[in-house]
C-alpha positions as CSV (number, residue, x, y, z in Angstrom):
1,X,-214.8,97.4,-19.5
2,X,-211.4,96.9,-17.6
3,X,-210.1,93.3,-17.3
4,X,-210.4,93.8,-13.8
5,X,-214.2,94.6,-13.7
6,X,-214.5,91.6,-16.0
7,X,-213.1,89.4,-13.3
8,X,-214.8,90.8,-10.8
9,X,-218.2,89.7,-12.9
10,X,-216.4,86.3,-13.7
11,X,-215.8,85.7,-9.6
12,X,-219.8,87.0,-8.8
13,X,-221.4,84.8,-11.5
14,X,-219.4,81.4,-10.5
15,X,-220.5,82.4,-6.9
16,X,-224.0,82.6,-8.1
17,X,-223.8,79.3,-10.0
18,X,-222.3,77.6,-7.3
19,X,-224.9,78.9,-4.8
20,X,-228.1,77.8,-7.1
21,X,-226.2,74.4,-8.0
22,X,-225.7,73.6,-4.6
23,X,-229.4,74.1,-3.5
24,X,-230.1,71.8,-5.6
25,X,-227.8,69.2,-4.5
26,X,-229.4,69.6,-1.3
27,X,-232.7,68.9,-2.3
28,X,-235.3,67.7,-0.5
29,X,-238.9,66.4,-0.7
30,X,-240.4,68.9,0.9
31,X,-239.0,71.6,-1.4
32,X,-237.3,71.1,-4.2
33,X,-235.2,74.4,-5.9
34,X,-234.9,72.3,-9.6
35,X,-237.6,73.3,-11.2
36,X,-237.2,77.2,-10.4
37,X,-233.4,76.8,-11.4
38,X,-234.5,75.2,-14.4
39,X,-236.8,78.2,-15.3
40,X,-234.3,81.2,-15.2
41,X,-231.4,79.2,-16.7
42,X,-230.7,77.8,-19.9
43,X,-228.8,76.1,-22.2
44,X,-225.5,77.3,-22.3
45,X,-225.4,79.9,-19.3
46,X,-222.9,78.2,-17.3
47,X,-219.9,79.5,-16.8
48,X,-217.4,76.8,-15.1
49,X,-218.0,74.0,-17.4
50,X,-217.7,71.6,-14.1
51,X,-220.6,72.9,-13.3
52,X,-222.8,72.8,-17.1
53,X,-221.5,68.7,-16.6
54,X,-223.3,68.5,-12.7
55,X,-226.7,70.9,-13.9
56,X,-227.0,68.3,-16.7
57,X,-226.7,65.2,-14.1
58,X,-228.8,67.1,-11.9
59,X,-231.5,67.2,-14.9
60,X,-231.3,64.0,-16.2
61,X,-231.9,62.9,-12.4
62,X,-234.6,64.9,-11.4
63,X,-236.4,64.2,-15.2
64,X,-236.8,60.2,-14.3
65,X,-238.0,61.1,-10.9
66,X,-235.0,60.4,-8.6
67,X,-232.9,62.2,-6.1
68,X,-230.4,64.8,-7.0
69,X,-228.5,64.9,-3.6
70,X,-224.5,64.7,-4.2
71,X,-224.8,60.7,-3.3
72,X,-227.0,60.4,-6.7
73,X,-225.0,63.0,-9.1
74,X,-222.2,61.5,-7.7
75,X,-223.5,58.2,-8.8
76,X,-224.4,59.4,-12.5
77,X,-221.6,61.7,-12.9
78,X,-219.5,58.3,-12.4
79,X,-221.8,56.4,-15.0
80,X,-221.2,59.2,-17.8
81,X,-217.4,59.1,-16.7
82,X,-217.7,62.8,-15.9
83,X,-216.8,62.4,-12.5
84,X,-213.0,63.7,-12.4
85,X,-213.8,66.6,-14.6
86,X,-216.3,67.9,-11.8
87,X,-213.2,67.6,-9.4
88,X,-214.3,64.2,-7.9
89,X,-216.8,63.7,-4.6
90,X,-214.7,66.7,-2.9
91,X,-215.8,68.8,-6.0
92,X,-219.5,68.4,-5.6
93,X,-219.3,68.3,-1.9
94,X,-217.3,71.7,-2.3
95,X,-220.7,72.9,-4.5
96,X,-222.9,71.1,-1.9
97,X,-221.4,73.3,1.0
98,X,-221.9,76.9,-1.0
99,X,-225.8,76.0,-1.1
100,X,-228.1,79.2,-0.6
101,X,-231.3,78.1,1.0
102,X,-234.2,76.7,-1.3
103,X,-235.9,79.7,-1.1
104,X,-232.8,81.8,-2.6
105,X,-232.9,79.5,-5.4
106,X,-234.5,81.3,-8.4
107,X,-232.9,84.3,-7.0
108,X,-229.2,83.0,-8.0
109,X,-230.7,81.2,-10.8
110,X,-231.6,84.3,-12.4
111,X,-228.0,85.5,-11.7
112,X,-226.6,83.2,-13.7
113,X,-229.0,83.2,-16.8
114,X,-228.2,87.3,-16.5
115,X,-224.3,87.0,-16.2
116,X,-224.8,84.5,-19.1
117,X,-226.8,87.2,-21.3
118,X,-223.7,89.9,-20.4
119,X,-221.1,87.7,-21.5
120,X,-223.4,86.8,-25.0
121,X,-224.0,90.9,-25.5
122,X,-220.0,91.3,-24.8
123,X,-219.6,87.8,-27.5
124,X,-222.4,90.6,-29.8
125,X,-220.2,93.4,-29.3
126,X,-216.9,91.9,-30.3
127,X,-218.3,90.4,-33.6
128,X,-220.1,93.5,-34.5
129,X,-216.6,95.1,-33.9
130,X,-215.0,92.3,-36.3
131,X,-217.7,92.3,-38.7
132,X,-217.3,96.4,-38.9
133,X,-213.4,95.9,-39.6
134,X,-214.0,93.2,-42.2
135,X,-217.0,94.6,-44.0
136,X,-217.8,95.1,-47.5
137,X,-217.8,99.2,-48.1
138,X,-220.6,98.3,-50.5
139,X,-222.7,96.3,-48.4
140,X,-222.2,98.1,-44.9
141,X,-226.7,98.5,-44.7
142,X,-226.6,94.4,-44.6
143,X,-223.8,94.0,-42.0
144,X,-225.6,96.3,-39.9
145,X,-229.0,94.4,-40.5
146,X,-227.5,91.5,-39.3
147,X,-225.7,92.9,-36.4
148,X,-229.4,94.5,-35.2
149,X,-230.7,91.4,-35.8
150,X,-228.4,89.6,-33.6
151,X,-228.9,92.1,-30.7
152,X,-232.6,91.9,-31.2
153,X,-232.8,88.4,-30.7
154,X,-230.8,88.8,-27.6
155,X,-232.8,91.1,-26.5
156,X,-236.2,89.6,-26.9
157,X,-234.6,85.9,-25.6
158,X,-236.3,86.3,-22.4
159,X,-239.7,86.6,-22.9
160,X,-240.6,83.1,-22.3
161,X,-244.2,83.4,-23.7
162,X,-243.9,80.1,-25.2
163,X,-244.0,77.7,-21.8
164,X,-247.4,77.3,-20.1
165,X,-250.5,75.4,-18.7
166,X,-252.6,74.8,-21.5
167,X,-255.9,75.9,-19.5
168,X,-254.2,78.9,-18.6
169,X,-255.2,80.8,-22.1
170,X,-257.9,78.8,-22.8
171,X,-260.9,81.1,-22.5
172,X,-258.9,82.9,-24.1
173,X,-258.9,81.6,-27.1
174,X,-262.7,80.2,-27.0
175,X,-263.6,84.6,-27.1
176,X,-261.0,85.0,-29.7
177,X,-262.9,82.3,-32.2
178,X,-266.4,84.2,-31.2
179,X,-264.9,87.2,-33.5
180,X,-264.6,87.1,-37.1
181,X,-261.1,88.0,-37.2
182,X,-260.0,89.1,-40.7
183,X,-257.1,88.1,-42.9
184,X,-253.8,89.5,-42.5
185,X,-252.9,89.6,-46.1
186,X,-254.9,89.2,-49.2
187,X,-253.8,87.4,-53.0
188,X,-256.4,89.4,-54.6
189,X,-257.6,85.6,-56.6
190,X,-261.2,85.2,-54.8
191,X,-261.0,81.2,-54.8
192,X,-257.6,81.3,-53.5
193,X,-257.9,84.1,-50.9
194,X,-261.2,81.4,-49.6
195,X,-259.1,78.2,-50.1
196,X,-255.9,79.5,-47.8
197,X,-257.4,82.5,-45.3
198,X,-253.4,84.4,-44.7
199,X,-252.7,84.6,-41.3
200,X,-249.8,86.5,-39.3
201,X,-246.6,84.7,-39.2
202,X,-247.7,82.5,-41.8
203,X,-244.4,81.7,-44.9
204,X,-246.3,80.8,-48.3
205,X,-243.8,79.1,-50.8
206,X,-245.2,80.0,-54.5
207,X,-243.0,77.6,-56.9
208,X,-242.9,76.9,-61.0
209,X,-240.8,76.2,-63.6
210,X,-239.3,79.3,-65.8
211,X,-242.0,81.1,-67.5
212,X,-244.8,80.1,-65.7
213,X,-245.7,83.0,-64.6
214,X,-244.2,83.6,-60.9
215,X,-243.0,87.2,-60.9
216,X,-246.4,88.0,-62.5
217,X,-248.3,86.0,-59.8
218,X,-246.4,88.1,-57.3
219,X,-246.6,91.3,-57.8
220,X,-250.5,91.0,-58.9
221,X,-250.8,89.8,-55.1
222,X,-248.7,92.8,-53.9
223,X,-250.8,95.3,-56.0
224,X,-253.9,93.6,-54.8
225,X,-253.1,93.5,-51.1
226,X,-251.7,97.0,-51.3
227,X,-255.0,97.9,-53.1
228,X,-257.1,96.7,-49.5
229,X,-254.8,99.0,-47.8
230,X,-252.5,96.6,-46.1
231,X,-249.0,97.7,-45.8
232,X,-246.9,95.1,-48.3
233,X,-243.4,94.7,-48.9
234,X,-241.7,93.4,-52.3
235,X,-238.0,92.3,-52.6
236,X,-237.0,92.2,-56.0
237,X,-233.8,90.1,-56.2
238,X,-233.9,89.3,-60.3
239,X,-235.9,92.4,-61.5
240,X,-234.9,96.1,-61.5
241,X,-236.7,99.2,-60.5
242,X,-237.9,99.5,-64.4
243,X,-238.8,96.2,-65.4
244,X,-241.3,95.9,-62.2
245,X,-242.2,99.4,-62.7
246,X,-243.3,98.8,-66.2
247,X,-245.3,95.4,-65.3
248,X,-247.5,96.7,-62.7
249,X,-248.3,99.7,-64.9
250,X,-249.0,97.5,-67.3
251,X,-251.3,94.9,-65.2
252,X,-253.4,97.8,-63.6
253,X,-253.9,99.9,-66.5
254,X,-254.3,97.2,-68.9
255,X,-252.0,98.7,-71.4
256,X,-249.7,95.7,-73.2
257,X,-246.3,95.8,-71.5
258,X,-244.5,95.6,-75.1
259,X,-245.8,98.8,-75.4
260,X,-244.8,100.4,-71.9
261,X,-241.4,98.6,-72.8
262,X,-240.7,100.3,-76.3
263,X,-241.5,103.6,-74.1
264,X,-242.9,106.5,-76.6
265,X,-242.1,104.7,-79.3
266,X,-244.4,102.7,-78.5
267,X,-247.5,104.2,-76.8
268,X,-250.6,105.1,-78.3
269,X,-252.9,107.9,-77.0
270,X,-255.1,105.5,-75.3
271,X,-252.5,103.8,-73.7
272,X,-251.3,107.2,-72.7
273,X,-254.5,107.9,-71.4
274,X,-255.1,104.6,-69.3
275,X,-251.1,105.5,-67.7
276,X,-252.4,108.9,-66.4
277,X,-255.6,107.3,-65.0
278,X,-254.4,104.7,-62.9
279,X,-251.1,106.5,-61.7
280,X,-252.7,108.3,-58.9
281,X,-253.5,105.4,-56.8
282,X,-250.5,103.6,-57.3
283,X,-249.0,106.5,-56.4
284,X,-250.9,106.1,-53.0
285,X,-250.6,102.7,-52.6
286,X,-249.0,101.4,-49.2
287,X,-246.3,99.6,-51.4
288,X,-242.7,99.3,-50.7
289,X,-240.2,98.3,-53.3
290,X,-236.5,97.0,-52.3
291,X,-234.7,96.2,-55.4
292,X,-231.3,95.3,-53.7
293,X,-229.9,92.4,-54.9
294,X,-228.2,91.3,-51.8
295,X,-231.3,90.6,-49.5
296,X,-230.8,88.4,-46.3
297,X,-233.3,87.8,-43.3
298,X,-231.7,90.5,-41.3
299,X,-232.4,93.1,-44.5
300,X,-235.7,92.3,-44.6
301,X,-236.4,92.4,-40.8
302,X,-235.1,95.7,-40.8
303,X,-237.6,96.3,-43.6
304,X,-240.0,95.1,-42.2
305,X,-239.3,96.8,-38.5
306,X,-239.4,100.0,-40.8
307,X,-243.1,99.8,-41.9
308,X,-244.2,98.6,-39.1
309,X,-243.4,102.2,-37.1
310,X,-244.5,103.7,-40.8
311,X,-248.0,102.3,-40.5
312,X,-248.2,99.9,-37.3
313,X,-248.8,96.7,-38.8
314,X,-246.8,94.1,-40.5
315,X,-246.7,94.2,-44.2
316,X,-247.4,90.8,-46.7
317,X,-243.6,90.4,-47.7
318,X,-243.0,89.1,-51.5
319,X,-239.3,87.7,-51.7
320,X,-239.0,87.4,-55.6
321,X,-236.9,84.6,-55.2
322,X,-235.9,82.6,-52.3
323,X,-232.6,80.6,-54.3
324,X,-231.3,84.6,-54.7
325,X,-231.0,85.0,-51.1
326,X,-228.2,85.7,-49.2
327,X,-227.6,83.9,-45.5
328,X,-226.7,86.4,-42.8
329,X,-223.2,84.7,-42.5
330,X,-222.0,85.0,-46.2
331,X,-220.0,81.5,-45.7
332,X,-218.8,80.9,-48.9
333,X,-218.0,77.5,-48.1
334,X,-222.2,76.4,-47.8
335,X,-223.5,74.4,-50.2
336,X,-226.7,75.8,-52.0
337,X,-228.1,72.9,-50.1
338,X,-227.0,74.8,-46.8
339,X,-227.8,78.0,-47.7
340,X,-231.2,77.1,-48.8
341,X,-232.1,75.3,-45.5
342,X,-230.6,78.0,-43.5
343,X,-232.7,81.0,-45.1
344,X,-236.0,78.9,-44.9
345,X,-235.6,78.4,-41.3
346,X,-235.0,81.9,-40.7
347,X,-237.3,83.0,-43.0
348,X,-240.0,80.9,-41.0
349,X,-238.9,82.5,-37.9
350,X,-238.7,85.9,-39.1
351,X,-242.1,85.6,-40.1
352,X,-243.7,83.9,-36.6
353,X,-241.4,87.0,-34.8
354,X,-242.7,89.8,-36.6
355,X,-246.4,88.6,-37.4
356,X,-245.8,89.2,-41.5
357,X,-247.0,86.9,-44.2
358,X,-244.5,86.3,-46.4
359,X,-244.4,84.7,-49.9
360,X,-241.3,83.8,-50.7
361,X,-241.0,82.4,-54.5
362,X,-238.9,79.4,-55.4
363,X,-237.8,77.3,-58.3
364,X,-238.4,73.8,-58.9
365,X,-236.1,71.5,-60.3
366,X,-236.6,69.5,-64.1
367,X,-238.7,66.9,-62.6
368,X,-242.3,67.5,-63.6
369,X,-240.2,67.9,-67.6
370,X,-239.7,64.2,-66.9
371,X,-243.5,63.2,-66.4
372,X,-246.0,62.7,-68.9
373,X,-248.4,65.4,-67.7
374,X,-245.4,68.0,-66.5
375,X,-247.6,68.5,-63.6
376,X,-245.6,70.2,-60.6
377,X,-245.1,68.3,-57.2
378,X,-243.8,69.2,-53.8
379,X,-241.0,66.9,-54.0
380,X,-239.8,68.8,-57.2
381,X,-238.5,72.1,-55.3
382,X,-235.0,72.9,-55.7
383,X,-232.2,72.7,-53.3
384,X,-233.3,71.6,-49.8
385,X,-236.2,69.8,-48.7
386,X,-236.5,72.5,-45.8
387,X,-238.9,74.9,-47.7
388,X,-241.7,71.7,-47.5
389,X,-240.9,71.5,-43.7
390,X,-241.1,75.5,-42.6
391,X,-243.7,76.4,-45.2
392,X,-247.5,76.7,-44.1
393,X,-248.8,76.7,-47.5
394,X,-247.1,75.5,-50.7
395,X,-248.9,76.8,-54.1
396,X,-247.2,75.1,-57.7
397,X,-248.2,77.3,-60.4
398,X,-248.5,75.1,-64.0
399,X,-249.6,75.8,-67.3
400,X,-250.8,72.9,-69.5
401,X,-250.6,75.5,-72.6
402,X,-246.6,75.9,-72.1
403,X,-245.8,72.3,-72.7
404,X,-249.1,71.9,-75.7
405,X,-249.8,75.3,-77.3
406,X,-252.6,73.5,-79.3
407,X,-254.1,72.5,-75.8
408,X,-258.0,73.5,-74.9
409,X,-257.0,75.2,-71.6
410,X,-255.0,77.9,-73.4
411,X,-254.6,81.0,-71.4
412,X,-255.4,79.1,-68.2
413,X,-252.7,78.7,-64.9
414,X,-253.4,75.9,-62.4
415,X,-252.4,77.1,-58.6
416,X,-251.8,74.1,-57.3
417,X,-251.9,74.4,-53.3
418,X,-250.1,71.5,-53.1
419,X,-249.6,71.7,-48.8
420,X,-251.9,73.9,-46.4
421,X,-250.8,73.0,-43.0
422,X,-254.0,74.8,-41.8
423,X,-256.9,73.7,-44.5
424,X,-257.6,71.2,-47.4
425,X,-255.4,71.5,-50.7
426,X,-256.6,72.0,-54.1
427,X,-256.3,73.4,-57.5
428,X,-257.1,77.0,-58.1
429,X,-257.4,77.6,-62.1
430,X,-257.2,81.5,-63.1
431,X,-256.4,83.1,-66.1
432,X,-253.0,84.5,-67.2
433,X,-253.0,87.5,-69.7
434,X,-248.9,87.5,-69.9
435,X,-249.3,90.6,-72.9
436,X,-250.5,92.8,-69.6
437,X,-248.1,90.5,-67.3
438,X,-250.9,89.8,-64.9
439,X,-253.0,86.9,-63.5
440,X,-256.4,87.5,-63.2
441,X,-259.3,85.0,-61.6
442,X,-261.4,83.1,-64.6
443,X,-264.3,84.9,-63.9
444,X,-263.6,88.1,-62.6
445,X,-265.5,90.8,-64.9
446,X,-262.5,93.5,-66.7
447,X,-262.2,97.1,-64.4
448,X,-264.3,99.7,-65.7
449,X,-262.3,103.4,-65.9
450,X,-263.3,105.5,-62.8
C-alpha cells in the first residue's frame, strides 16, 4: 500500500470520526447518537488523539446522565485540564460544525471502529514481518502459531456476542436445561467424573508435589477420554515420545513398566502377549501426542484448530506441565511470576474461545512439607496466584503413604478438589498402582482380556 493511499485512508477516517463525534456534541433529548456510537467503536479506535480525549468526556458525561453538547465537554474537558490539547472551545466547535445528522451516526461510527481494525491488521502485518526476520530457524511452527493467533483474534473481535438483554436468551436457556446434555470430556475415575461434570471451555488445574503421581493421573484421563471416543489432545513438555509411549502401554495392558522399560530384556511371553492384545485399539484411539518442548497458547490453538476440522469437536487438552510453558512473547526479561500469570490467562481464554477442556498440570511449592499432615492446599501452587483465579476446578493430588510408608492407606491417592467454581469440593480417594504407572478408582473391578 502506497503512502499516498495510506493518507488518503488517514484523511477519510478522521472525517468519519469527526462526523460521528460531532453528532454527538449536538445531542439532543429527543435523539441521542451516544449510545449507537458507543456500540460500533471501541477502545482504542481513534485516530486524532484530540478526539479519543473529547469521546471519553463525551462518555463520562452521558454515563452520569448529563448533557454532552460542546457547553458541557467544554466544561469537563476544562475540569480534566484537557481542554488545550482538544484545540480549545474553537476545537470542539470546529467538531460540533462537521456533525452528520443523528441518524448517520452509527453509520460513521462503524467507519471508525473499521479504519481502526485496518490500521491494527497493517500494526499485524508489520510484526509478523519483524517477527519473520527475527525468528528462531528452529522454532519457525511457534512464530507462526502466534502470528495466526494474533490475526484470529482480530478477526473474530467483532462478534459482540457477549453484550445483551438478559431476557433476550432466556427461554433459551430454560429448553437447553430440559435436555440431558452430556459431558464434554471424561477423567475415566467414576466419583470424580460425578463430583466435577467437564464442560466446554472449562481450565482444570491438577497440582502435587514430585512423585505424586501427576503425569500418571494425566495420561490415564487422556486414555480414558480417548477410550469414549472423544477427540483428546496431550502436550508432553517433560516427557518424550518413549517414556509416555511405554507408560500407557504399560497402564492399559497391565504389564509392569520396569519391564516395557528394560525392552526384550525384559519381557516375558505374557507380557508379550498382553502388548499385542491391547495395541489395536490404542492404535485407533482419537489421541494426539505433541511432544514439543516449546509449547505456547498459540501452539496449542493451532492444535487444537487442527482436530477440530480432523473430527469436528474440541478435544480434552492435557498440558503436562503448565511452569514448562512458553508465553507467546518470549520476553526474557518476565519474571516466572509473569510468565505464569500470562499463560493462565491465556490459557483460560483459549479454552472459553475454542470450547476445549483443558487440564493443565502444575507444581506446588514446599508448603504442605512444612505442615504436620503434608496435606496440599490451594494457596501452595507455585508461581502466581493467577492459576486459583482462571481455573474452574482445582484438584491436589496427595499421598499419605509418600511421607509414612508404614501408613494404613498404602497404595491409596487423595484427589483433593480443592476449588469447583460450578459444584461442591471434596476428596476423591483412588488407587495408584505406580509398577503399571496408572491410577485406577478403589473399587473398579481389573479388565478382563477381550
Amino acid at each position: 500500500m502506497t503512502t499516498q493511499t495510506l493518507n488518503q485512508d488517514q484523511a477519510v477516517s478522521v472525517d468519519a470520526e469527526r462526523r460521528a463525534l460531532g453528532a454527538c456534541l449536538l445531542a439532543t433529548p429527543a435523539y441521542d447518537p451516544v449510545a449507537d456510537v458507543a456500540q460500533a467503536v471501541r477502545e482504542g479506535d481513534w485516530y486524532e488523539p484530540a478526539h479519543e480525549l473529547v469521546w471519553s468526556a463525551v462518555v463520562r458525561l452521558h454515563g452520569v446522565g448529563r448533557p454532552t453538547g460542546v457547553p458541557a465537554v467544554e466544561a469537563e474537558l476544562r475540569r480534566t485540564g484537557d481542554l488545550e490539547r482538544v484545540g480549545g472551545v474553537v476545537g470542539l466547535s470546529r467538531i460540533a460544525s462537521d456533525a452528520c445528522s443523528s441518524a448517520e451516526a452509527a453509520h460513521y461510527a462503524d467507519l471508525v471502529h473499521g479504519y481502526a481494525q485496518v490500521r491494527r491488521y497493517q500494526a499485524a502485518l508489520v510484526r509478523g514481518m519483524q517477527s519473520a526476520r527475527q525468528a528462531d530457524p528452529l522454532s519457525i511452527p511457534e512464530t507462526i502459531a502466534a502470528h495466526q493467533a494474533e490475526l484470529e483474534s482480530l478477526a473474530v473481535g467483532d462478534q459482540d456476542n457477549d453484550f445483551s438483554r438478559f431476557g433476550d436468551h432466556l427461554d433459551a436457556h430454560l429448553d437447553s436445561l430440559a435436555v440431558s446434555l452430556p459431558p464434554a470430556a471424561v477423567t475415566g475415575f467414576t466419583d470424580l467424573d460425578t463430583l466435577m461434570k467437564l464442560m466446554p471451555g472449562q481450565m482444570v488445574v491438577v497440582a502435587a508435589r514430585p512423585a505424586m503421581g501427576k503425569s500418571a493421573f494425566a495420561l490415564g484421563v487422556a486414555t480414558a477420554n480417548a477410550r469414549a471416543g472423544a477427540p483428546t489432545l496431550v502436550h508432553s513438555l517433560e516427557m518424550g515420545r518413549a517414556e509416555v509411549s511405554n507408560r500407557i502401554l504399560s497402564a492399559r495392558a497391565r504389564v509392569a513398566f520396569h519391564h516395557i522399560r528394560d525392552g526384550v530384556d525384559g519381557l516375558t511371553q505374557d507380557d508379550w502377549d498382553r502388548l499385542d492384545r491391547y495395541t489395536p485399539e490404542l492404535r485407533g484411539l482419537p489421541l494426539w501426542m505433541d511432544y514439543s518442548a516449546r509449547v505456547s497458547p498459540a501452539r496449542i490453538r493451532s492444535r487444537i484448530k487442527t482436530i477440530v476440522r480432523e473430527t469436528g469437536r474440541a478435544p480434552l487438552v492435557v498440558v503436562d506441565y503448565l511452569q514448562l510453558m512458553q508465553t507467546d512473547q518470549r520476553n526474557p526479561r518476565q519474571s516466572p511470576y509473569e510468565r505464569v500469570t500470562e499463560i493462565s490467562r491465556e490459557l483460560k481464554i483459549l479454552a472459553s474461545d475454542t470450547g476445549a477442556v483443558l487440564i493443565a498440570l502444575a507444581q506446588l511449592n514446599r508448603g504442605p512439607e512444612q505442615r504436620q499432615d503434608k496435606r496440599p492446599a490451594v494457596s501452595d501452587l507455585r508461581d502466581s496466584g493467577a492459576l486459583e483465579q482462571d481455573a474452574d476446578a482445582i484438584v491436589l493430588l496427595h499421598r499419605e503413604d509418600y511421607y509414612e510408608p508404614e501408613s494404613g492407606r498404602a497404595g491409596e491417592t487423595d484427589l483433593i478438589v480443592a476449588k469447583h467454581r460450578n459444584g461442591p469440593t471434596a476428596t476423591v480417594t483412588v488407587a495408584h498402582q505406580f509398577h503399571y504407572s496408572r491410577l485406577r478408582d478403589m473399587t473398579a473391578e481389573e479388565e478382563t482380556a477381550r
